[in-house]
C-alpha positions in Angstrom: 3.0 18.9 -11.1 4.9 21.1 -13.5 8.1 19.7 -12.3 6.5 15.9 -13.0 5.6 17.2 -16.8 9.5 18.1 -17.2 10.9 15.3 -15.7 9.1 13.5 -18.1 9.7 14.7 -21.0 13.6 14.6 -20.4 13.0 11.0 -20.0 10.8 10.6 -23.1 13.5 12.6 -25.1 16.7 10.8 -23.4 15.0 7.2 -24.6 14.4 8.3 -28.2 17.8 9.6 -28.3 19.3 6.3 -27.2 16.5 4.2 -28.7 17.1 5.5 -33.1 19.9 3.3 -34.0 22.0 6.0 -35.8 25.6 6.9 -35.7 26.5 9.0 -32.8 23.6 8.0 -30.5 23.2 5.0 -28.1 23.6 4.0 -24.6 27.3 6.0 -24.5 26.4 9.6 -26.1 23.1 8.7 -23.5 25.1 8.4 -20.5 27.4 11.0 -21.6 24.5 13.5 -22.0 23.0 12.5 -18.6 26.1 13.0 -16.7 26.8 16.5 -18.2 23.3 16.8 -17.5 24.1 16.1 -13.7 21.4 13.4 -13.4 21.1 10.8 -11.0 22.2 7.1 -11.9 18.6 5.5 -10.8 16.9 7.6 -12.8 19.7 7.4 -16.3 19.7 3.8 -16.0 16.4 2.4 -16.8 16.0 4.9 -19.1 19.5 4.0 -21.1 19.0 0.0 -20.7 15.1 0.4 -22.4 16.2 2.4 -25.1 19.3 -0.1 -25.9 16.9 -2.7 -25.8 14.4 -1.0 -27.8 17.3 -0.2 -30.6 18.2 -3.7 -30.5 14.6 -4.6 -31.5 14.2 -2.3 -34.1 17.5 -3.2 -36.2 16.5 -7.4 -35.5 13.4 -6.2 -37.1 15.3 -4.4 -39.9 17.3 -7.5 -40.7 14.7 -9.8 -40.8 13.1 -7.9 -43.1 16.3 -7.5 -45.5 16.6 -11.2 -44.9 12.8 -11.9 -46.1 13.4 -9.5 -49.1 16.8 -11.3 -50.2 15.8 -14.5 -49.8 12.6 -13.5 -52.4 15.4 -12.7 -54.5 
C-alpha cells in the first residue's frame, strides 16, 4: 500500500510539473526528469501527454480571456 501512496504522488507531482505552462517545464524537462529518474515509458507517457494537454487548455483559456478583455477595449 505504501509503495501505491508513492507511486502516486510522483505521478501527481510529474503532471503538475509538465501541466504549469512556465518557462523551463513541459513535456521535454518531463521526460528528461523521468528518464534520469529511471522510470518506465508506460507509466511517463500518460502522465507527460495529460499534462501537455492540460497546459494546452489552460493557456487557450488564458487567451480567450485576453481576447474577451481586448475586445472590451
Amino acid at each position: 500500500m505504501g509503495r501505491r501512496c508513492a507511486r502516486q504522488g510522483i505521478w501527481q507531482k510529474r503532471f503538475l510539473f509538465v501541466a504549469i505552462p512556465l518557462p523551463g517545464t513541459g513535456a521535454w524537462t518531463g521526460a528528461a526528469i523521468a528518464a534520469l529518474m529511471k522510470m518506465r515509458l508506460k507509466d511517463s507517457v500518460p502522465v507527460i501527454v495529460s499534462g501537455v494537454m492540460c497546459a494546452g487548455l489552460i493557456m487557450l483559456g488564458l487567451s480567450k480571456l485576453v481576447e474577451l478583455f481586448v475586445n472590451l477595449i
